[in-house]
N, C-alpha and C positions, 0 to 999 in steps of 0.2 A: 572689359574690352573683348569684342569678338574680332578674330584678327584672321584673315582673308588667304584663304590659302587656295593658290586657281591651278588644277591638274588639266589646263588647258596648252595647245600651244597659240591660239592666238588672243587670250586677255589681253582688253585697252591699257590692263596699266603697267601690268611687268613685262608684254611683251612674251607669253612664253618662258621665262624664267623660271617661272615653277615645272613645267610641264614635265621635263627629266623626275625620276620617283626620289634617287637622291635628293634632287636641290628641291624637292618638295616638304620630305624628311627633316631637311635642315633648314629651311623654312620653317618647320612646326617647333624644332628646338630654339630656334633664335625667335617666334615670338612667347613660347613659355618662356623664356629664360627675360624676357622684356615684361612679363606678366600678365599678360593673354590667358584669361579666365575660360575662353572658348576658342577656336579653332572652326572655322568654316570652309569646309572643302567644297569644292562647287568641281564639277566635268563638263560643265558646258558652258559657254561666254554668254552673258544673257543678250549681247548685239546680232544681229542674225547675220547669216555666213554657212559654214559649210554643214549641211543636215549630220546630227548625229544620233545614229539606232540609239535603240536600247538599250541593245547589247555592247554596243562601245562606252557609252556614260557607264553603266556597271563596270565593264574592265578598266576602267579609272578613277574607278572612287571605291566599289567594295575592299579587294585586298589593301587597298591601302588606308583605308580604315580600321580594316583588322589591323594595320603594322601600327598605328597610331595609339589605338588601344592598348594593346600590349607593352607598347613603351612610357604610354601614360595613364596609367587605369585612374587615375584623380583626373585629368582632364575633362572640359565639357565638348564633346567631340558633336559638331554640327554639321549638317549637309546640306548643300545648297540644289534642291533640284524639286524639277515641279510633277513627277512620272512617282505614281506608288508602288509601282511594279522597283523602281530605284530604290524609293525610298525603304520598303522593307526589306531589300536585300542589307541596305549600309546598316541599317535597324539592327539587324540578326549579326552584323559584323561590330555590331558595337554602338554605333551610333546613338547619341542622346537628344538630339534635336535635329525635325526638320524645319529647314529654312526653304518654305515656300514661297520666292519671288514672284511668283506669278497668279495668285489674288482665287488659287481653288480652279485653277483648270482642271485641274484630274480632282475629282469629287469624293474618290476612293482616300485620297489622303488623308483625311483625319479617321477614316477608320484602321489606317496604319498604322499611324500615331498611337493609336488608345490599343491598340491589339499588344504594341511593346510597352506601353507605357513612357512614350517618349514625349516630350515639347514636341510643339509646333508655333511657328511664326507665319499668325494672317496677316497678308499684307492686302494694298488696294492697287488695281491695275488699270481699273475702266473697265474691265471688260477687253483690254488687247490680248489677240493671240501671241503666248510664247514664243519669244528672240524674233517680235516684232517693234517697229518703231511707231510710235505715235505717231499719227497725224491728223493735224486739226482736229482733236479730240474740243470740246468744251463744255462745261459744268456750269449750269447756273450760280453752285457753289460749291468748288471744289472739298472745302473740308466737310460741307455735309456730305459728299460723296463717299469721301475717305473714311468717314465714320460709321454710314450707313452701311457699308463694303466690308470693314475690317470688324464690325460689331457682329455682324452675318455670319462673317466666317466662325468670330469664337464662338458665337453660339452650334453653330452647329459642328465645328469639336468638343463640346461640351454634350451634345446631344449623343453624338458617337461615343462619349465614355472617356474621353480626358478630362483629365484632372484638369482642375480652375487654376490651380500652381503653374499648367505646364501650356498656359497658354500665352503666347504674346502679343500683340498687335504692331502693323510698323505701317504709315505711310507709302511707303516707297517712292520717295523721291526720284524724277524722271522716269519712273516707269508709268506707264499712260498719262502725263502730264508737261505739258511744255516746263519753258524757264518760267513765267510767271507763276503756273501751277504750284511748281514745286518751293518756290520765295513764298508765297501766302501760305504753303502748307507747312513751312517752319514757323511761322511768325504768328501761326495759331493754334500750333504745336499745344497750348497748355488746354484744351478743347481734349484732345487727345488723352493727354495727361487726368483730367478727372473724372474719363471713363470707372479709371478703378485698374482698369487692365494696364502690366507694362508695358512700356513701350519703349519698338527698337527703332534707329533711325540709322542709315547704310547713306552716309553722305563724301563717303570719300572718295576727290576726284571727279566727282559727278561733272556730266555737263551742262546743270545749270550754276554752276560755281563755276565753270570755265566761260559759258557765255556771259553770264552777268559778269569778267572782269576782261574778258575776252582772253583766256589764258589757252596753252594748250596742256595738256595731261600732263604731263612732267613739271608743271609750275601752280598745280591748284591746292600744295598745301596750305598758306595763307587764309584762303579760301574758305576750304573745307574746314580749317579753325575756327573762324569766324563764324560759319552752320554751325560747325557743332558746340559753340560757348552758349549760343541763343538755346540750342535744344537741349543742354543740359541746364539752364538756368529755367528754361520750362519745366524739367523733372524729366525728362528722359532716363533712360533704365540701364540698356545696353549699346554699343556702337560699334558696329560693321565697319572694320578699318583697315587700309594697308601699314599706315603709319601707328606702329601702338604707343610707343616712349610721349611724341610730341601729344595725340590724344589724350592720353591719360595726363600728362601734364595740365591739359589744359580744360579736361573735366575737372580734375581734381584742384584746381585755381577757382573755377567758377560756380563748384560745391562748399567752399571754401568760405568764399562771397558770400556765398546764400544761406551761410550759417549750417550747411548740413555736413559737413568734417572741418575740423579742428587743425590748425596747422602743424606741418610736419615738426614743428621745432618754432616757441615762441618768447625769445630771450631778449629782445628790443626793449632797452628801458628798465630791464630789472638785470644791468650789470652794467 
């Protein structure tokens, strides 16, 4: 479980809840303490809104990456941002993975990546410019896009000198992609899957879980359940989440299924 931690004040889904450095803090204990194997800090809302420098994403995610680090040197401390100029600074403060949402706009980041020796998550975007919205984007085949896009990127952080271990690939659901986009790019999710490369998929909340039931943000758990049972019964790796307890539940039910963990406890019948 990668579990979403937003040092913004206006994210779609907590609203700024996090944005205070406290309630960010204890954010990060209440999702270790739910079993959150990673932690994804993000400084910028990836919906577009008020331009933010450089220099202000750095003063909200480097030192508090150093405070994170120190409080949990076992944690997989990830960052969410697409500037390399960011990325090496949270790097140098600790930082073990970049989570690059936005598909290699800055071309410098996998040479960030391999200078620390950190992950990186290639995602696919189309080609949109950063904390922009799609429109009428169209692919004559969306997953060969997303394949051809995310296979590109890990090649060429593989070329810059990261390790094969420390690469991921992810979709990116509704980013350069409408609602049907992103429904075809779950449902052939297992294409992705026998790359060889992991794969992360960031489905919580999304709005095409909200249009496909017409819900509004505060009612697309069901939803995003539903996504993510399909992308873990494909073989998905890791998941980008606000909600950890209910996800993890409900990977580990449909890994369960799939024969690939054992149940927690299996006394039915023999007592």
């Amino acid at each position: 479980m990668m579990a979403i931690v937003n040092r913004t004040p206006d994210s779609f889904f907590d609203q700024g809840a996090t944005w205070a450095e406290e309630a960010a803090f204890e954010r990060v204990a209440e999702v270790v303490e739910q079993g959150a194997e990673i932690v994804d800090i993000g400084g910028i809302k990836a919906a577009p809104g008020a331009e933010i420098s450089e220099a202000e994403e750095r003063a909200r995610v480097v030192d508090f990456v150093a405070r994170v680090r120190a409080a949990y040197p076992a944690l997989v401390i990830s960052v969410d941002t697409w500037r390399a100029s960011v990325a090496d600074a949270v790097c140098a403060a600790g930082a073990d993975v970049i989570n690059d949402a936005w598909g290699g706009a800055d071309p410098e980041l996998v040479s960030v990546a391999a200078e620390h020796d950190a992950a990186i998550v290639c995602t696919h975007t189309g080609g949109v410019t950063p904390r922009t919205r799609p429109y009428r984007i169209e692919y004559d085949d969306v997953m060969a896009a997303v394949l051809a896009d995310c296979l590109s990127y890990a090649q060429r952080a593989l070329d810059a000198g990261v390790t094969k271990e420390s690469i991921v690939i992810d979709p990116a659901h509704d980013f350069g992609k409408n609602t049907f986009h992103s429904l075809e790019v779950t449902r052939r999710l297992p294409e992705m899957v026998e790359t060889g490369w992991p794969v992360l998929v960031s489905l919580s909340n999304k709005d095409f879980v909200g249009e496909t039931l017409d819900l509004p943000v505060g009612s697309r758990l069901t939803g995003t359940l539903a996504a993510t049972a399909v992308c873990a019964l494909a073989g998905a790796r890791i998941y980008r989440v606000h909600q950890v307890v209910e996800t993890r539940r409900c990977v580990d039910m449909v890994w369960s299924i799939a024969g690939r963990r054992p149940p927690a406890r299996a006394i039915r019948g023999l007592q």
